[in-house]
C-alpha positions as CSV (number, residue, x, y, z in Angstrom):
1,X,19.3,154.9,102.3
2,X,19.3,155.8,106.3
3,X,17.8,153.6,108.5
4,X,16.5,155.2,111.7
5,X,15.6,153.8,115.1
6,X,14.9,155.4,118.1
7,X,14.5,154.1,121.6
8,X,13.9,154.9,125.3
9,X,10.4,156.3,125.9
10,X,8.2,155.4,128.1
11,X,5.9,156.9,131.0
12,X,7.0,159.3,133.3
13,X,5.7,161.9,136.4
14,X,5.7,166.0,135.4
15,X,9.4,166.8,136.8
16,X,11.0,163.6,135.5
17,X,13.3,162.7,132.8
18,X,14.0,160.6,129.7
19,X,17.0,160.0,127.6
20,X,15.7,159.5,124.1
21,X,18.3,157.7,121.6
22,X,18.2,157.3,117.9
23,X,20.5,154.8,116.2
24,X,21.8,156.0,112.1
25,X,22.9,153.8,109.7
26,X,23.0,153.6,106.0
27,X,25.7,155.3,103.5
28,X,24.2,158.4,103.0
29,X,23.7,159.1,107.1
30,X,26.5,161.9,107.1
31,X,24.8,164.0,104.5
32,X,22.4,165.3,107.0
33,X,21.8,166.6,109.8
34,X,19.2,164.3,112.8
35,X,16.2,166.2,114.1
36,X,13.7,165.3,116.3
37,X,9.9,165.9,115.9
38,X,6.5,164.7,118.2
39,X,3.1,164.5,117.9
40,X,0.6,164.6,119.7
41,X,-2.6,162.6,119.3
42,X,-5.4,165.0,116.9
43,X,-2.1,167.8,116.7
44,X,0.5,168.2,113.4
45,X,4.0,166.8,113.8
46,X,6.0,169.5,114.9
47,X,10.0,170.4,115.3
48,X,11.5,169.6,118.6
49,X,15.7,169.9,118.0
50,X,18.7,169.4,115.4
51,X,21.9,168.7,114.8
52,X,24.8,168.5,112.6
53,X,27.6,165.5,112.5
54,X,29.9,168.2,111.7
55,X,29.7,170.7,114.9
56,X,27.4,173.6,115.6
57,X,25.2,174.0,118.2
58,X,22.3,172.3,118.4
59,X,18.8,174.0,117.5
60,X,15.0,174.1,119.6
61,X,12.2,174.3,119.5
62,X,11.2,177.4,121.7
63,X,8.4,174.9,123.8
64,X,11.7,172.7,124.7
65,X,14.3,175.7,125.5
66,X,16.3,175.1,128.6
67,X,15.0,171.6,129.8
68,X,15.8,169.4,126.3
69,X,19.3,168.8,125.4
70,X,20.1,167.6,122.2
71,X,24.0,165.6,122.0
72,X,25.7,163.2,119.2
73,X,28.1,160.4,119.9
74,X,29.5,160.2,116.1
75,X,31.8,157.1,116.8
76,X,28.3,155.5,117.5
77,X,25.7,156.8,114.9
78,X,23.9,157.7,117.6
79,X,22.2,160.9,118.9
80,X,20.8,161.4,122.2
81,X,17.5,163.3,123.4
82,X,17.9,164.1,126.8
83,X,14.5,165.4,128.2
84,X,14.4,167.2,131.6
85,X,11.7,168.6,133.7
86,X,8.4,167.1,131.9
87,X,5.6,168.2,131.5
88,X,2.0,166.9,130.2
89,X,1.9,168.6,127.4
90,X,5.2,166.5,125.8
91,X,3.4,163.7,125.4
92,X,3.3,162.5,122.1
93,X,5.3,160.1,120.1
94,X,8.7,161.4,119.1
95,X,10.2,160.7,116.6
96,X,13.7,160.7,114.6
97,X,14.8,161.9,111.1
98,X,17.3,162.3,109.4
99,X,17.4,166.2,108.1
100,X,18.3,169.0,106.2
101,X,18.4,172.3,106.9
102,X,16.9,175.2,104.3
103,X,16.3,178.8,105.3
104,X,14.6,179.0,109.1
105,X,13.6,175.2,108.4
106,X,14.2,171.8,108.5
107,X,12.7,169.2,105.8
108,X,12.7,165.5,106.9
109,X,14.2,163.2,104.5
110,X,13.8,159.9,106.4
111,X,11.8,159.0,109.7
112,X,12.1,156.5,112.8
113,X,9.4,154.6,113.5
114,X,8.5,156.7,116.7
115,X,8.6,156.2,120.7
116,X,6.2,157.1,122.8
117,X,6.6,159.8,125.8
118,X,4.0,160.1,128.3
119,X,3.9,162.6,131.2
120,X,1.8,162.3,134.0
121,X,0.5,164.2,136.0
């Protein structure tokens, strides 16, 4: 089992910036890599980043590109969202999982409970 919570949203003025953490536990944690998703109210969950315990660069979503940084503190459990330059259209409810990878995808194995993001404007 993997247990998955995430932390530090909140509300926030288009420019600002949140640092998003998720906290992984469970036996079975290592086996996959952590992604993050959102959705927005009346919209499908959709793909925001990944990445591996092991190394490799991170992956993003192309909306994110260049103002998200996904990191990984593996001493901790812990992987970090940082979010840069905001705008209104990331607001939603983010959330962690714990994934793996198949061709040009990611399938979600285990979810957080979700934190909500919301940008002002």
């Amino acid at each position: 089992q993997v247990q998955l919570v995430e932390s530090g949203g909140g509300l926030v003025q288009a420019g600002g910036s949140l640092r998003l953490s998720c906290a992984a536990s469970g036996r079975t944690v290592s086996s996959y890599a952590m992604g993050w998703f959102r959705q927005a109210p009346g919209k499908e969950r959709e793909f925001v980043a990944a990445i591996s315990w092991s190394g490799g660069s991170p992956d993003y979503a192309d909306s994110v590109k260049g103002r998200f940084t996904l990191s990984r503190d593996n001493y901790k459990n812990t992987v970090y969202l940082q979010m840069n330059s905001l705008k209104p259209e990331d607001t939603a409810v983010y959330y962690c999982a714990a994934v793996r990878r198949y061709s040009g995808s990611y399938g979600a194995h285990y979810w957080g409970q979700g934190t909500q993001v919301t940008v002002s404007s």
